[in-house]
N, C-alpha and C positions, 0 to 999 in steps of 0.2 A: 184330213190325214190322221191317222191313229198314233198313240203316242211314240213308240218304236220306229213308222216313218217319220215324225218328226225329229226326232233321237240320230237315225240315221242320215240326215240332210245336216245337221249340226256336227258331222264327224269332223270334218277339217279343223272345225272352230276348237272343240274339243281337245284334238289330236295336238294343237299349236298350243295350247294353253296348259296342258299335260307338262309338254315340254318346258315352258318358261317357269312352271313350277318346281319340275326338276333340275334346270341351271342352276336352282339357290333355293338349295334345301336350308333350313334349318332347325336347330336342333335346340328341345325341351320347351320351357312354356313361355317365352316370349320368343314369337317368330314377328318382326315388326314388318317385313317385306312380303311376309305369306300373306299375313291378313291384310294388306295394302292393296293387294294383289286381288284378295277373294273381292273385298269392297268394291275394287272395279267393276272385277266379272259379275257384280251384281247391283250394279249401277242401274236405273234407270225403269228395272223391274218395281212390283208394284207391292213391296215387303217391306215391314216393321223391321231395321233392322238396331241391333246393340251389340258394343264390344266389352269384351270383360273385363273388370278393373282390375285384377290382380295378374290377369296373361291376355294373352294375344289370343282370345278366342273370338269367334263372329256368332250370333245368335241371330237368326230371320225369322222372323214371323207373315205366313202366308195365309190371309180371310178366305175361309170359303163358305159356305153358307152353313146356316144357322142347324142346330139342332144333333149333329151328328159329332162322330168321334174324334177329338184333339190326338194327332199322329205327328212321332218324332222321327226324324230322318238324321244317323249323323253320319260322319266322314272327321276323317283324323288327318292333320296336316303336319305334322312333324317328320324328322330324317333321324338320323344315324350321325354319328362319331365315325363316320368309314368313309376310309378312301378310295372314290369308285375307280372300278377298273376296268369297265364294260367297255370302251371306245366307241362311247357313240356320239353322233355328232352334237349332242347337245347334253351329252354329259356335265356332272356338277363341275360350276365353276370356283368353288368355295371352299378349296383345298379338301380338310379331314373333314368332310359332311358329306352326306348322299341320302338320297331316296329310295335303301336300300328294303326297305318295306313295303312298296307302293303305296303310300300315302299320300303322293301325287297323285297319283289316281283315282283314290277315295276323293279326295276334295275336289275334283274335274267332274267327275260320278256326280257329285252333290250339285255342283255347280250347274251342270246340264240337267239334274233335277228339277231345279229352283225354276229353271228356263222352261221345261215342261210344262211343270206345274202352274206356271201365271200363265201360257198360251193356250192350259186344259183346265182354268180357274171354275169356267161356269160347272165342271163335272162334281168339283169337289163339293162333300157333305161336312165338311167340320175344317175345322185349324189345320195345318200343318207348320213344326217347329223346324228350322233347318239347322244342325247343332255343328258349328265347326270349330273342330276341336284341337287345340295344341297338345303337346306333352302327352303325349299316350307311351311312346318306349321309357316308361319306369320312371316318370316323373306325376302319374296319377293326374291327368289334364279331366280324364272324366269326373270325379269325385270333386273338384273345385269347381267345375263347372254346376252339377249339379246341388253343390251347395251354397254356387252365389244364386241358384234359380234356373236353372235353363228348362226345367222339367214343370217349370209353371210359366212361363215366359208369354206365351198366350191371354195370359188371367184366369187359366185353369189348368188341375194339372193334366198333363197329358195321359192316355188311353192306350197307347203301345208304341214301343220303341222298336226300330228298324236298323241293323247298323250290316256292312259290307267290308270283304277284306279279299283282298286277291294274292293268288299263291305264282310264284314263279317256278314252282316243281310242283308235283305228285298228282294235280287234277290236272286233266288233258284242256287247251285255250278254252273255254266258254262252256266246262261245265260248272255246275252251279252246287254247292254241296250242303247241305243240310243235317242239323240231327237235333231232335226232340232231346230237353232236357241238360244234362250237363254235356258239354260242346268242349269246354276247352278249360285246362287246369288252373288252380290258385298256383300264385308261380310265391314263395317265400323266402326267406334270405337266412342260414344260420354261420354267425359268427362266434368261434371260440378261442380264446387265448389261455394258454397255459403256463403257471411259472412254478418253478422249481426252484432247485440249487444246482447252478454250473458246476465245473470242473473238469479236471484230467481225461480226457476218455481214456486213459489206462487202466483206472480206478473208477467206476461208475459206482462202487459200492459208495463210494463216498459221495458221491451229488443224489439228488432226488430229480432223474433224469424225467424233460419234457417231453423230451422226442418218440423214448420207449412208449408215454401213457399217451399222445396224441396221437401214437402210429396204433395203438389199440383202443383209443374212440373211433378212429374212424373205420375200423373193421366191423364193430360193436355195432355201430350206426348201420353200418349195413348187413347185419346178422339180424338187428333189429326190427329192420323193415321186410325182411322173409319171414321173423316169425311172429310177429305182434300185428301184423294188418290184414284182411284179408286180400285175395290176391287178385278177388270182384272187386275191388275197393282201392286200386292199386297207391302207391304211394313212390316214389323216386326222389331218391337224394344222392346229388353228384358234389362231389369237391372238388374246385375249381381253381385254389388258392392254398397254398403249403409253404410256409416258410418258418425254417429253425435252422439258425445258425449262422456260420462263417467258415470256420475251419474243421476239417477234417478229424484233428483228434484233439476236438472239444467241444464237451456237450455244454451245449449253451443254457443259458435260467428261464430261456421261454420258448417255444412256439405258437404258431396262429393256424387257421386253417378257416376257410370261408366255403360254403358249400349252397346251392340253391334245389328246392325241395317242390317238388310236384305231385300238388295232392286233389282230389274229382269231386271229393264232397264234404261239409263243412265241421262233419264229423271228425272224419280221417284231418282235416286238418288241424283243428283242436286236438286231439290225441298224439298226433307227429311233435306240436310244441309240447306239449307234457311230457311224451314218452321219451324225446331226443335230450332234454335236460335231467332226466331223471337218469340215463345212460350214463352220458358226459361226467355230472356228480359222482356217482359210484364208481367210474373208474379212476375218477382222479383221486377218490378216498383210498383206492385201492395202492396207488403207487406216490400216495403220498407225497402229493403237488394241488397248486388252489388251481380253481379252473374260473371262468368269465363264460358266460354265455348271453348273447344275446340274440334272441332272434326274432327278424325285423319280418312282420306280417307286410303281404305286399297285394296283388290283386286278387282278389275272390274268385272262387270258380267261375266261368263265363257257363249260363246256364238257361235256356232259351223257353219259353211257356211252350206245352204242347198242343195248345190250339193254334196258336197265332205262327206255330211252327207250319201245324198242317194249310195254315192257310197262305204262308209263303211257297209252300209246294207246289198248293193247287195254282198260283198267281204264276210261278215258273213255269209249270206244264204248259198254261193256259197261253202263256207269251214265246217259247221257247219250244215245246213238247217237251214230254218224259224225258226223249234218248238224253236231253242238256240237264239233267238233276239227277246227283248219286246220295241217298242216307248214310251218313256216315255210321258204320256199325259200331265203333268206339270213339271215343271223346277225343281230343289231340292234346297233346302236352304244351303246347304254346298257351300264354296266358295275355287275356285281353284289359284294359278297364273299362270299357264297355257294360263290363261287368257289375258294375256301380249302378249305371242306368236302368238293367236289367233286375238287379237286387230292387228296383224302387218300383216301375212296373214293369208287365208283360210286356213281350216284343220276343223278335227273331235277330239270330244272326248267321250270315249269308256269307262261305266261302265262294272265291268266281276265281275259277284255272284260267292264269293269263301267261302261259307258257308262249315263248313265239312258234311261230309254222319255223319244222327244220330241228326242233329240241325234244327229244325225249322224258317227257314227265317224271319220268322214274331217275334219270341223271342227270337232268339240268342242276344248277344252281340253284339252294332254297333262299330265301328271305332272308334276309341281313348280308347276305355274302357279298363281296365288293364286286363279283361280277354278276351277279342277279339281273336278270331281265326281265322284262314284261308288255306286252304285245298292246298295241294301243287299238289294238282292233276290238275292245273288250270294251271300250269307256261307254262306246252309244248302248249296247246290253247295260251293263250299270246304270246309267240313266236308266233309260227306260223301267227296270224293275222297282228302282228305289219309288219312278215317280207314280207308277202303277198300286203298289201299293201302298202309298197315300192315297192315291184319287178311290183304291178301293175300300181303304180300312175305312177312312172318313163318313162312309154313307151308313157305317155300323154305330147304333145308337148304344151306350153305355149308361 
């Protein structure tokens, strides 16, 4: 049987193991019941495997024969801080947590890789690493993984990395989207606080009003980003967070304002921190209040090699046809850490539309939403592509 039959005779198994993932999500980098849970589902198989000292990650090591290329495979296991509200029968049992990312189903995806991959052992030409991965929503799970090792974990380092992410809007159930190059944005964090001198709002002449200079950073900030960036090079900075005061008529000695900042190349992001504090400064010289900035670097553009891109393409068509794969004509503003693995070497990364039959792509529910869905008729495609190309990168000699 080829590996796609095999993939789809494992649906059921798949489909049930999805589920008990999603009954008990949890959240950031100790998940003690996910990885309890993967170690089962990979029980018995014929893999190297280690768990991380400092989180709840799983590391497998799968031998294949000698001489060809060490191939990384991950899948991210963590949930959300959201309370699902989908109604389904096997909805989160675990109050304010959910699986509102499908990262249930990246790790079922991997899981039914692993299962591929040792039943199609004799094909493979080199290693394959299996990386699963805790803490990826804004806890940086991939960056401590690859610096307790996972990117050597074999005894050498690995030769390209592979990683999968499913959308519950915009791609139609099981197409597969792709794009050379920078894919998805450094996602950044700017925090500013402002102090003044209170007083009277009757009399503002007399305070050295926060509220005035913070309500004109943040227009600055965005006058900023239309005339200092280029607009091929785009940049976005949204505030998310505003808070000065209590009463009505008094200007209070401070405000705060917290904003996150989406930038495609690592230029434009080094110039975003320069240019955004250099703004900030100058205005606050200007009305005569101290200003605090900090701002907290967060994941790196997601940015994929263009060979190993076209060769995830040709492996889609090859498995799927064309009509299942769209190039993405621009980047997405979602941010990966994935990112981290791809900063060290080449590898692809793979959107997969797992909208259910009956919802409209264009106006379902995106990702993080408490009522996001995602169609479980997608996990055996998942499998199957992840374990495909393994079995096909591994015979390329590096």
């Amino acid at each position: 049987m080829s590996v796609h039959e095999d993939a789809l005779a494992m649906r059921d198994d798949l489909i049930a193991l999805r589920h008990e993932f999603h009954r008990e999500p949890e959240v950031g980098l100790q998940l003690p019941r996910t990885q309890e849970r993967v170690l089962a589902a990979l029980d018995g198989l014929p893999l190297e495997i280690s768990t991380g000292r400092d989180v709840s990650s799983v590391t497998a090591v799968l031998r294949g024969g000698g001489g060809g290329s060490t191939v990384l495979l991950r899948g991210d296991m963590d949930g959300l801080p959201v309370r699902e509200r989908t109604g389904l029968d096997f909805a989160s049992q675990t109050g304010d947590t959910m699986h509102a990312c499908g990262h249930d189903l990246h790790t079922t995806m991997l899981i039914g890789a692993a299962r591929l991959l040792c039943a199609h052992r004799d094909r493979l030409g080199g290693d394959v690493v299996l990386m699963f991965q805790p803490g990826e929503e804004g806890y940086d799970g991939a960056r401590i993984m690859v610096e307790e090792g996972v990117l050597e974990a074999s005894g050498r380092r690995v030769d390209a990395a592979y990683g999968l992410h499913v959308f519950s809007s915009d791609a139609p159930q099981g197409r597969f989207v792709t794009r050379p190059g920078t894919m998805l944005s450094a996602s950044d964090e700017l925090h500013v606080s402002v102090r003044g001198s209170g007083g009277h709002g009757s009399a503002p002449h007399r305070t050295q009003d926060p509220v005035a200079a913070i309500s004109e950073m943040i227009t600055s900030l965005q006058t900023m980003v239309t005339r200092q960036f280029d607009m091929f090079d785009p940049v976005v900075l949204s505030v998310g967070s505003l808070h000065a005061g209590n009463a009505v008529n008094v200007i209070p000695e401070s405000a705060t304002f917290g904003a996150t900042v989406r930038t495609f190349s690592p230029e434009s992001r080094e110039r975003m921190r320069e240019r955004s504090e250099a703004v900030l400064r100058a205005v606050a010289a200007a009305h005569g209040v101290d200003v605090e900035v900090e701002y907290r670097q967060g994941y790196p553009p997601t940015r994929t090699d263009v060979e190993e891109t076209a060769f995830v393409d040709r492996t889609i068509h090859e498995l799927f046809g064309s009509e299942r794969h769209q190039t993405l004509p621009n980047p997405l503003s979602g941010s990966e850490d994935f990112s981290r693995v791809l900063d060290e070497v080449p590898g692809g990364f793979v959107g997969l539309g797992a909208v259910p039959d009956g919802l409209d792509p264009d106006t379902a529910d995106y990702n993080h939403s408490p009522t996001a869905l995602f169609d479980d008729a997608v996990l055996a495609d998942g499998a199957t592509l992840y374990a495909e190309l393994a079995l096909t990168r591994t015979h390329v000699e590096n």
